[in-house]
N, C-alpha and C positions, 0 to 999 in steps of 0.2 A: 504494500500500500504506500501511496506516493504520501511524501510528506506536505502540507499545504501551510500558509500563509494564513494569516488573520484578513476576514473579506473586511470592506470600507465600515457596514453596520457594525461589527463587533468591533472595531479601533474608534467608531461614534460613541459608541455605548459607552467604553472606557474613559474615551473624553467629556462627556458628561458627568459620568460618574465620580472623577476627578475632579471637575468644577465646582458639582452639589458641594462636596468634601472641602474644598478652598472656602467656598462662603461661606460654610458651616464654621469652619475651625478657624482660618484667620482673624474674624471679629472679636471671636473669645480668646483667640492670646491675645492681641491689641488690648480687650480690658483687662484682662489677668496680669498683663504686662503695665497696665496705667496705675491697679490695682495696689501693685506690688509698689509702685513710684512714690505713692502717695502716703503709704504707709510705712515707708523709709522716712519720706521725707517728715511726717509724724512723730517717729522714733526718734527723729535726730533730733526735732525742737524740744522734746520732753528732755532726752541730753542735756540739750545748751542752757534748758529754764532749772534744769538740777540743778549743774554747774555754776549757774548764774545765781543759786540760791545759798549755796555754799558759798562762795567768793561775800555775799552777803553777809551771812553769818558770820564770817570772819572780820565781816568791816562794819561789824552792828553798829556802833557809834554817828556813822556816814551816814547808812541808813533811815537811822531812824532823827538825823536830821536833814535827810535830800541832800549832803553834802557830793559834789560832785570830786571822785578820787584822784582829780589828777590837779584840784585849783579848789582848794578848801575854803575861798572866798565865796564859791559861787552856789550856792541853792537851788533845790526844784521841787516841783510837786507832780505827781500823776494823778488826771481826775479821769475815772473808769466810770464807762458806761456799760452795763451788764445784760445778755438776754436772758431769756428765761429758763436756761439751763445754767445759768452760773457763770457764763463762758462772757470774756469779754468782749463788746463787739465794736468799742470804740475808746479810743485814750486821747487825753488831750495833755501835752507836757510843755507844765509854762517853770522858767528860772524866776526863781521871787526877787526882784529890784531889793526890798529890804532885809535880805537875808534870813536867815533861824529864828524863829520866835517860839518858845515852848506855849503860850499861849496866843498865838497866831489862831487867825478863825478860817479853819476849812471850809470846802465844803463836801457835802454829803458823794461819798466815794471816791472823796479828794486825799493824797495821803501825801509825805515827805518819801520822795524814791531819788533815786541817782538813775542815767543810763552808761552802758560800757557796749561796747562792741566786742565781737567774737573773739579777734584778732590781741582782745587785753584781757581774755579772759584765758587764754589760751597762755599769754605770758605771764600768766598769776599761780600757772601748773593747775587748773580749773579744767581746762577744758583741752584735746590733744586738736592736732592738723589730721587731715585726712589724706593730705599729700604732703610730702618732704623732698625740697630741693628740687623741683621740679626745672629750675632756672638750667640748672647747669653754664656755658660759657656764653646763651642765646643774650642772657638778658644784660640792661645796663643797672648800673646800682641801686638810679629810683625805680625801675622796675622791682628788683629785686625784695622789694620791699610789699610791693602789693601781690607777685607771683609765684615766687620760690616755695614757698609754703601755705598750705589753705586749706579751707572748712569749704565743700561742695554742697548746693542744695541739690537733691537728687532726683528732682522733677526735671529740673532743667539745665544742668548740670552747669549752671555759674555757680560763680566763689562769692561768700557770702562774709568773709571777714571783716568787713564794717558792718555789719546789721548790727541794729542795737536792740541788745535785752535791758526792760527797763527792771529795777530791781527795788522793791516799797517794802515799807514797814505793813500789817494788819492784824489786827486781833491780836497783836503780841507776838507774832510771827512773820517770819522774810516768807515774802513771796517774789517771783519772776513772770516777768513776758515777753513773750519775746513778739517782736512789729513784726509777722509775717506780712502783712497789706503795704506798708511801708518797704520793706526787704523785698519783697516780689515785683520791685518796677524794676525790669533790668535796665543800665545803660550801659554804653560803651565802653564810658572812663570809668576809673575810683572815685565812687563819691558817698561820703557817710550816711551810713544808713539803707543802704540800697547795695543789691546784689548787682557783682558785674561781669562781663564776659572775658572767659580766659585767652591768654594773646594764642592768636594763630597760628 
């Protein structure tokens, strides 16, 4: 018996059957894949608001006068707006012109906080880089400063070592936040407070 070939309907067949299979399967790793992006990138802020609570606790004093740690002149406050899960859905961070006043009049969800960025939290031994060295001979010195070393967001995989966690006193306890709404406008350059794109 002669050996035959596959006729055109049954190499149809296959190619359909192949294509159901792509539509089927491609979408669900695309989300299993966003899935996964999204709750790295979750894990990392819970990380950085740990770290950022601990660096707190070591600098209770700062705290729980908004003193800002690198110019002990200068003051602040965070007034949080909360939704109905607790979670905050908006911050508004003003430096007070007249400095620390233990009887200063808040207001209601307004506290004494300081903010830091990733990049000082990291040289506080707080928090580690997620890449090391990365410059090698490519970069010049002030690069070297914003690229050699860095904290990635891992949605979108910019370096996020200016983002600022803000860090307040509450209830008698350090808490953190970190500006993900803030940190999530990418640009070009380094610019505080905002995630930026790694050089090419």
């Amino acid at each position: 018996m002669k050996n035959r070939g596959f006729t055109l309907v049954e190499l149809l067949c296959v190619i359909i059957l192949i294509a159901l299979l792509m539509t089927i399967a491609v979408p669900n790793a695309l989300r299993m894949a966003n899935r996964v992006r999204e709750k790295s990138y979750d894990t990392k802020i819970d990380l950085i608001e740990d770290a950022a609570v601990s660096y707190g606790q070591s600098n209770l004093t700062l705290v729980r006068k908004g003193t800002d740690p690198e110019n002990n002149a200068s003051h602040s406050t965070c007034k949080f707006v909360f939704d109905k899960n607790k979670e905050v859905s908006k911050l508004t961070y003003r430096q007070v012109a007249t400095g620390y006043s233990e009887n200063a009049s808040l207001e209601e969800d307004e506290h004494w906080c300081f903010r830091v960025t990733l990049d000082k939290l990291v040289n506080s031994n707080e928090l580690d880089w997620d890449n090391k060295n990365q410059c090698n001979d490519k970069c010049t010195e002030e690069q070297k400063k914003n690229y050699d070393n860095t904290i990635i967001n891992p949605r979108t995989r910019n370096i996020i070592n200016k983002c600022y966690v803000y860090v307040y006193y509450r209830f008698n306890r350090v808490y953190a936040y970190f500006d993900k709404s803030t940190c999530s406008v990418a640009t070009s350059d380094v610019s505080l407070g905002h995630e930026y794109k790694p050089l090419a």
